[in-house]
C-alpha positions as CSV (number, residue, x, y, z in Angstrom):
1,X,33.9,-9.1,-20.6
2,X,33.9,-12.7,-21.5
3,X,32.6,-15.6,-19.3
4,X,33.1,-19.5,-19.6
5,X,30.0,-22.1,-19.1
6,X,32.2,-24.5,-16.5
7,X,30.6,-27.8,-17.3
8,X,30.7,-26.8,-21.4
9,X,34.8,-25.9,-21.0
10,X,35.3,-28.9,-19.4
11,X,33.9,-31.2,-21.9
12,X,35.5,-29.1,-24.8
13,X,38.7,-29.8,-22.7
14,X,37.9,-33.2,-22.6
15,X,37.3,-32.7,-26.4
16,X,40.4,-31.0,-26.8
17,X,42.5,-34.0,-25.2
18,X,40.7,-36.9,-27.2
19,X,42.0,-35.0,-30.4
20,X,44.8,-34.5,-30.0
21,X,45.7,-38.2,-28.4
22,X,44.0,-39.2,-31.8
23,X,46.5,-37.2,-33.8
24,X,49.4,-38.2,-31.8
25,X,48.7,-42.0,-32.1
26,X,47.2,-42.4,-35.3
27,X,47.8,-39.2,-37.3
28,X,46.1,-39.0,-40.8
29,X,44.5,-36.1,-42.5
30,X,40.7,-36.6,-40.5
31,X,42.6,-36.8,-37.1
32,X,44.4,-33.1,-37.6
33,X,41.4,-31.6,-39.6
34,X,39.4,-32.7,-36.0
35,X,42.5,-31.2,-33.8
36,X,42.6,-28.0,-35.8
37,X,39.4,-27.1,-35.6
38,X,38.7,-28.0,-32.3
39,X,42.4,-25.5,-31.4
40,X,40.7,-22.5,-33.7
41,X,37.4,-22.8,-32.3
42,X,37.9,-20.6,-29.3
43,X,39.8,-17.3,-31.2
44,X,37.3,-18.1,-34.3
45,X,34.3,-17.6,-32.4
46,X,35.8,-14.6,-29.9
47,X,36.7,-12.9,-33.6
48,X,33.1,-13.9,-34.8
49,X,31.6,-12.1,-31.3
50,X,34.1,-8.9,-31.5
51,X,32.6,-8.3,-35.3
52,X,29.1,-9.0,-33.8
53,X,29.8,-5.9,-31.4
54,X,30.7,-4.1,-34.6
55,X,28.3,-4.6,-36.2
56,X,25.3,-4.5,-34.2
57,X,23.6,-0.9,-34.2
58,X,21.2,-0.4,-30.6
59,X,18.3,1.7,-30.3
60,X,16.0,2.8,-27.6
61,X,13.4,5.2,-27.1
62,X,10.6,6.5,-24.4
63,X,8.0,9.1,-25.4
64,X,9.2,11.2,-22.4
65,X,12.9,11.5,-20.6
66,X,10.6,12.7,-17.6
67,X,8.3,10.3,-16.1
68,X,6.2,9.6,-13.0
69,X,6.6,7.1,-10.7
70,X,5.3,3.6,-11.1
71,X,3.3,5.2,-14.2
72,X,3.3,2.5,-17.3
73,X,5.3,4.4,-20.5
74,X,5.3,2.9,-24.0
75,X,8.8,1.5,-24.9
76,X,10.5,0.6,-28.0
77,X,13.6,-1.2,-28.6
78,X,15.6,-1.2,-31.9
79,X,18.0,-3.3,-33.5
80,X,20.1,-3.4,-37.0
81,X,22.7,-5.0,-38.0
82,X,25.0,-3.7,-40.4
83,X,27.2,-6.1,-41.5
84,X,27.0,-9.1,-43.9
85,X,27.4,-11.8,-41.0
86,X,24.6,-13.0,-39.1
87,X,24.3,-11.9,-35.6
88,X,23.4,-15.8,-33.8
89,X,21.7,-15.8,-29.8
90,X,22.2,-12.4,-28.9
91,X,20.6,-12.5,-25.5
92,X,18.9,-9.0,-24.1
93,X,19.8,-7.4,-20.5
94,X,16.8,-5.3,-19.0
95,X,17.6,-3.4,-16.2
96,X,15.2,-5.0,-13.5
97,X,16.2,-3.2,-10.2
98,X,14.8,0.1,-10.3
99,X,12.4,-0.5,-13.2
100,X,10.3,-3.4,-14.9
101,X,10.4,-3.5,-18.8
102,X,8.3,-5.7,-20.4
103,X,9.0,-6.8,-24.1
104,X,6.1,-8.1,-26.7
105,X,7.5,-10.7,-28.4
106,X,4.2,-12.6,-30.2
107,X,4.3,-12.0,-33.7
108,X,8.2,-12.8,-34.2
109,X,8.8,-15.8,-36.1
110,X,10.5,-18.5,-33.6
111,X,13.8,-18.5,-34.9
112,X,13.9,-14.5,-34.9
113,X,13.1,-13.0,-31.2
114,X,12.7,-16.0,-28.4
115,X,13.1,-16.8,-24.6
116,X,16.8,-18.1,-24.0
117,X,18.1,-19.2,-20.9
118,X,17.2,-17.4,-17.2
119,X,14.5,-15.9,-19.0
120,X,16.5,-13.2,-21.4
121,X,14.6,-12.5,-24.3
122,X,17.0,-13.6,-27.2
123,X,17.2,-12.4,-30.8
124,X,18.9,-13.5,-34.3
125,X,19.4,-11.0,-37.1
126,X,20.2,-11.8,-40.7
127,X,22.5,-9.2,-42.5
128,X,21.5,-5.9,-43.0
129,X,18.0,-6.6,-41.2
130,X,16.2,-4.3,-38.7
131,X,14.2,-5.2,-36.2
132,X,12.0,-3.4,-33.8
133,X,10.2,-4.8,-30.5
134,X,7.9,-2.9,-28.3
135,X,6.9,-2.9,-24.8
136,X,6.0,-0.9,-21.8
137,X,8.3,0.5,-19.2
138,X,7.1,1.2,-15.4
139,X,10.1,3.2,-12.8
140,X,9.6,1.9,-9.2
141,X,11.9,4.9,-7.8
142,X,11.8,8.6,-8.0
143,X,15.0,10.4,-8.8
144,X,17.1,9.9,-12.2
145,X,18.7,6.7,-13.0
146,X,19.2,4.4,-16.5
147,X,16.2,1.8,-18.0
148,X,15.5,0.1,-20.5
149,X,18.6,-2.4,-22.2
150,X,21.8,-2.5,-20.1
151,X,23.5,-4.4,-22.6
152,X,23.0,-7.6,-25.0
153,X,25.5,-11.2,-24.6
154,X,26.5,-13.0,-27.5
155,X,26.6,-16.6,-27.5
156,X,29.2,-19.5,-28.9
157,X,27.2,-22.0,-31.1
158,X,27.9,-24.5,-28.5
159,X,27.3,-22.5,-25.2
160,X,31.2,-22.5,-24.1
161,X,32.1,-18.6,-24.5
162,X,29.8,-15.7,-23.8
163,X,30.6,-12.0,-24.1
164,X,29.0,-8.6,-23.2
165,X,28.2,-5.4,-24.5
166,X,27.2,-2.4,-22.8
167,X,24.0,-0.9,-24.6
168,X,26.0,2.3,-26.3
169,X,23.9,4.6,-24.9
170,X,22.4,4.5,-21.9
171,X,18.8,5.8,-21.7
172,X,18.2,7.7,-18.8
173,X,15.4,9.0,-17.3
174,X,14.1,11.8,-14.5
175,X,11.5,9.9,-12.3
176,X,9.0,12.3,-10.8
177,X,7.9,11.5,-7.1
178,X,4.2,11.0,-6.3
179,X,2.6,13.5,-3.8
180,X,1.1,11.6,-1.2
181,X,0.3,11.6,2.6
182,X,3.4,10.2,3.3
183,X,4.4,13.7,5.1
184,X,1.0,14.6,6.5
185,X,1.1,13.2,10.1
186,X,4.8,14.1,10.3
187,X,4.2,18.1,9.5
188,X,0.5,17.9,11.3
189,X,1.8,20.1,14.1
190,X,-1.2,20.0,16.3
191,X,-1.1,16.1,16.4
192,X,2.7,16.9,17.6
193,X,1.6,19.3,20.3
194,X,1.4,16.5,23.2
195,X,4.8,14.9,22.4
196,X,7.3,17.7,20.8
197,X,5.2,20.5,22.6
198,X,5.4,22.4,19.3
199,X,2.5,24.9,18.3
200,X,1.0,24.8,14.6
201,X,1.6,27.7,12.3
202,X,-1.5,29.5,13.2
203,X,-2.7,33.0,14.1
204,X,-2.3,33.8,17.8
205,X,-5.7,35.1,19.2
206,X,-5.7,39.1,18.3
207,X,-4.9,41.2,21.1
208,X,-6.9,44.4,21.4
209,X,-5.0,47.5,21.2
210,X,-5.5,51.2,22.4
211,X,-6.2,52.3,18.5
212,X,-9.7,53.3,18.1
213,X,-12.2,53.8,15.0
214,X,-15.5,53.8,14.0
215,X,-17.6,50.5,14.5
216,X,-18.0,49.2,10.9
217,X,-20.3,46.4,9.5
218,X,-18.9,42.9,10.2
219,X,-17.0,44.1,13.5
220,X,-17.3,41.8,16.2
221,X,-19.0,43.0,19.7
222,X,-16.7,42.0,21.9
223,X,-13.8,45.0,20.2
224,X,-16.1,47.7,20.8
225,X,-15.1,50.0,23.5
226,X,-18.3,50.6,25.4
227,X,-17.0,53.9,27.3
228,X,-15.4,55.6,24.9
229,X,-18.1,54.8,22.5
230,X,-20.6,56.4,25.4
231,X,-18.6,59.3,26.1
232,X,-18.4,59.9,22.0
233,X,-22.2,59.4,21.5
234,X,-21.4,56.5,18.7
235,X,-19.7,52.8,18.8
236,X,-15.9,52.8,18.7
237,X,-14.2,49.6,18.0
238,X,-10.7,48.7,19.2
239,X,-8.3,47.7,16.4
240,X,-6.4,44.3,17.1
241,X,-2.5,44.3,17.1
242,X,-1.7,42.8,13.8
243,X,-1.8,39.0,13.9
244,X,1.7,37.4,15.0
245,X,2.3,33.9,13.2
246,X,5.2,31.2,12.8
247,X,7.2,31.1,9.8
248,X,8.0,27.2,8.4
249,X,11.2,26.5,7.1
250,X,11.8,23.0,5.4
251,X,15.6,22.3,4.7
252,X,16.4,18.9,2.3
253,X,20.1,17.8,3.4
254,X,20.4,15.9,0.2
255,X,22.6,13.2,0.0
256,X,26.6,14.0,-1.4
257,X,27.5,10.1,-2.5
258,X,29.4,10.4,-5.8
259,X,28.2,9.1,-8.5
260,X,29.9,6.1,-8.8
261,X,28.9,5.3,-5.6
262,X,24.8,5.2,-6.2
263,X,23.4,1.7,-5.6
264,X,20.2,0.0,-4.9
265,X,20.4,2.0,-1.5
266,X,20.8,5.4,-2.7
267,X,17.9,5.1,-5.0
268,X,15.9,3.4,-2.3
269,X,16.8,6.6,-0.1
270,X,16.5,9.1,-2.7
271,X,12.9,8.0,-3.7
272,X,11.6,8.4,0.1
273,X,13.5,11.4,0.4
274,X,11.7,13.4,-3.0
275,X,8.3,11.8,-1.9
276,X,8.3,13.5,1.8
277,X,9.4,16.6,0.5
278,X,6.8,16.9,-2.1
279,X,4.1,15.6,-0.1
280,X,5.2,18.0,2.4
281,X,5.3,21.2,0.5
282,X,1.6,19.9,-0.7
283,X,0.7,19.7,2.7
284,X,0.7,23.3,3.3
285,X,0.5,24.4,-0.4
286,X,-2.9,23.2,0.3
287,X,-4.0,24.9,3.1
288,X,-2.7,27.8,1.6
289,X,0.1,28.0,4.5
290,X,3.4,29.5,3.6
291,X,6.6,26.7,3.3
292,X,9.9,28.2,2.3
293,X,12.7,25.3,1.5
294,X,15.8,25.3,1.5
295,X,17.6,23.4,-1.1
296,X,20.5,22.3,-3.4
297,X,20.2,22.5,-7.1
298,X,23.9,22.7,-7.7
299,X,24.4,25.3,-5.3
300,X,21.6,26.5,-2.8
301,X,18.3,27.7,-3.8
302,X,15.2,28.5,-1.8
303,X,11.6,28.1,-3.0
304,X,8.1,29.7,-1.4
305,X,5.5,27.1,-1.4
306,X,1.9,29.0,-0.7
307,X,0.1,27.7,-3.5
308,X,-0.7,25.2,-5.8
309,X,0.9,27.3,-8.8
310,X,4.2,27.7,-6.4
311,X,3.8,24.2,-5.8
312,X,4.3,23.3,-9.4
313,X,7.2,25.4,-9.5
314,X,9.1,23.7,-6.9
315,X,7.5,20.3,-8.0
316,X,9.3,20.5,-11.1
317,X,12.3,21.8,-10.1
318,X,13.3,19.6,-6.9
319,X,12.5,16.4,-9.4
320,X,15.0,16.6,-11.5
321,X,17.3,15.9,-8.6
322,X,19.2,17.5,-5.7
323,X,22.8,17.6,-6.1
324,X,25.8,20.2,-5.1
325,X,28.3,21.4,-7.4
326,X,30.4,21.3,-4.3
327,X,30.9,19.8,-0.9
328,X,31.0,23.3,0.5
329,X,27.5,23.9,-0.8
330,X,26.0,21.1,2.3
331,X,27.6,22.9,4.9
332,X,26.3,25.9,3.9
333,X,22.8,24.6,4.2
334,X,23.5,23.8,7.5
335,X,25.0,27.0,8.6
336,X,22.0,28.5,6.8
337,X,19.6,26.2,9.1
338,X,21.4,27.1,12.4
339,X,21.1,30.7,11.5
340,X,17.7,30.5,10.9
341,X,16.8,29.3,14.2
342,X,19.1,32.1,16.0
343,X,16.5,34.6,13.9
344,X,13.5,34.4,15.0
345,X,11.7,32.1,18.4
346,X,8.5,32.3,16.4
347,X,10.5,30.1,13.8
348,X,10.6,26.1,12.9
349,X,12.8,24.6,10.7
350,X,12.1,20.9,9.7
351,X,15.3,19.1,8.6
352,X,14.9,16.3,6.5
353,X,18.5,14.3,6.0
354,X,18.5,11.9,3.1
355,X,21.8,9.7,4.4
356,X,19.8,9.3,7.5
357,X,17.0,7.2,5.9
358,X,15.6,5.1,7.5
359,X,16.3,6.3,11.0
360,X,15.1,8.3,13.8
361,X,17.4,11.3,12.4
362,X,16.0,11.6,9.1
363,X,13.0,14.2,10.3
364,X,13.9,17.0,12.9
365,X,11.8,19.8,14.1
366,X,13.2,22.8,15.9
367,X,11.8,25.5,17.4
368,X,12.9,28.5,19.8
369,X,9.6,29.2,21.5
């Protein structure tokens, strides 16, 4: 891609006129030499910038392809060029939407690595040199996306042509999401109770049943049975019904944009959407409270959450990001959803829709009883 400076192609226009009304009126060896050059100076310099792209060898590296959220990460950014022509004001593009690289430039001699114009960093090679700058890297956004260099422009001598590269590889990165109480007062059930009239998962008080043993250390004395335990001539204790309690499903209706289609909002959406359903599954994993979750790692996969080990294992797994292998597999989620909620009326499904972000639909709770 190749862009023009306006006010520098007009005065090499301008340029371009005065030369050649000096060759046509006077004529002469100077006059011609001046027309000449200033004709080849436009297909010179894009041949000079096509053999810069040649070339020019780009390197990139993170200790890690996996990284947490806003966590700083050591970066390093190589350069070589191979050629026997100098590589002249290369400038540097950083991607600067979803993450902030800073480069170290001190210690560069002033002609070598520099500020240019808009604030790129800029850089000049001599043949056959290498050179490496460091930095730090910090990802605003959970989910995966590409850092680091985007691509490098190369510059006329004069400012009237500029080309770009894409970096030849582009690094990408998995961005973990941060577990924090983003989730709490949104799964706190018994804070819901007044509004949604929805019960917490929690053990229904034990009914007494008819089954009777002996009393045994630690029994409470409102289960014993006082007259059967006078008619037996010892205390009898009746054994509660087994303890009924509601099962928590969480179901992430992940996003299906191509990827193509993935900008600024998508990332925005995708990093709220990983952060609530990790900071959920904490939630619980905390208490010690069972959380199964339903959701799509190419096609659909389900996860216990009752622990901190479990925890981890959905932790790891859900960061490296949701996706379906095929449109099919999102509708089956939320066939999957519906049935669960035909089931069982001691059941409730939270649904947290990523497309729906931010909105009133992005968090539902059902429940049959």
């Amino acid at each position: 891609m190749i862009r023009m400076n306006r006010p520098r192609t007009i005065a090499y226009l301008l340029l371009l006129a005065a030369a050649i009304v000096w060759a046509s009126f006077q004529g002469g060896v100077l006059p011609y030499m001046c027309l000449f050059s200033v004709l080849c100076y436009p297909l010179i310099t894009i041949i000079y910038m096509l053999l810069s792209f040649l070339i020019l060898e780009i390197y990139q590296e993170l200790p890690e392809h996996r990284v947490l959220k806003l966590e700083e990460q050591p970066y390093r950014l190589s350069f070589q060029n191979a050629g026997f022509l100098r590589i002249n004001d290369m400038d540097l593009e950083l991607e600067a939407e979803r993450s902030e690289t800073a480069l170290s430039i001190e210690g560069f001699e002033s002609d070598q690595v520099f500020h240019g114009e808009n604030g790129r960093v800029r850089v000049r090679l001599l043949p056959g040199e290498r050179l490496d700058i460091t930095g730090t890297c910090v990802c605003r956004f959970a989910g995966a996306y590409d850092i680091g260099l985007t691509g490098v422009f190369f510059r006329d001598p004069f400012g009237i042509f500029e080309m770009r590269r894409n970096a030849p590889s582009a690094f990408r990165v998995t961005v973990m999401p941060r577990v924090t109480d983003l989730a709490a007062e949104a799964v706190d059930f018994e804070n819901l109770r007044n509004s949604s009239r929805l019960k917490s998962r929690r053990q229904y008080e034990p009914i007494p049943s008819n089954i009777i043993r002996p009393y045994q250390a630690g029994d409470t004395l409102n289960r014993i049975h006082w007259k059967v335990s006078a008619a037996a001539g010892e205390l009898l204790v009746r054994v509660p019904e087994e303890l009924d309690t509601r099962e928590l499903y969480l179901v992430m209706e992940a996003d299906n944009a191509p990827r193509e289609k993935r900008d600024m909002g998508y990332t925005i959406r995708r990093d709220f959407f990983l952060e609530f359903a990790v900071s959920a599954a904490w939630y619980f994993a905390e208490k010690g409270e069972e959380l199964r979750i339903l959701y799509p790692r190419g096609s659909m996969k389900t996860a216990l959450v009752a622990s901190s080990e479990s925890f981890l294992e959905f932790y790891e797994d859900v960061s490296k990001g949701p996706f379906y292998n095929k449109d099919e597999v999102q509708q089956e989620m939320l066939r999957a959803a519906e049935r669960l909620m035909e089931q069982d009326e001691n059941r409730v499904v939270i649904t947290i829709t990523e497309a729906a972000y931010p909105g009133e639909d992005f968090f539902r709770v059902r429940s049959r009883s």
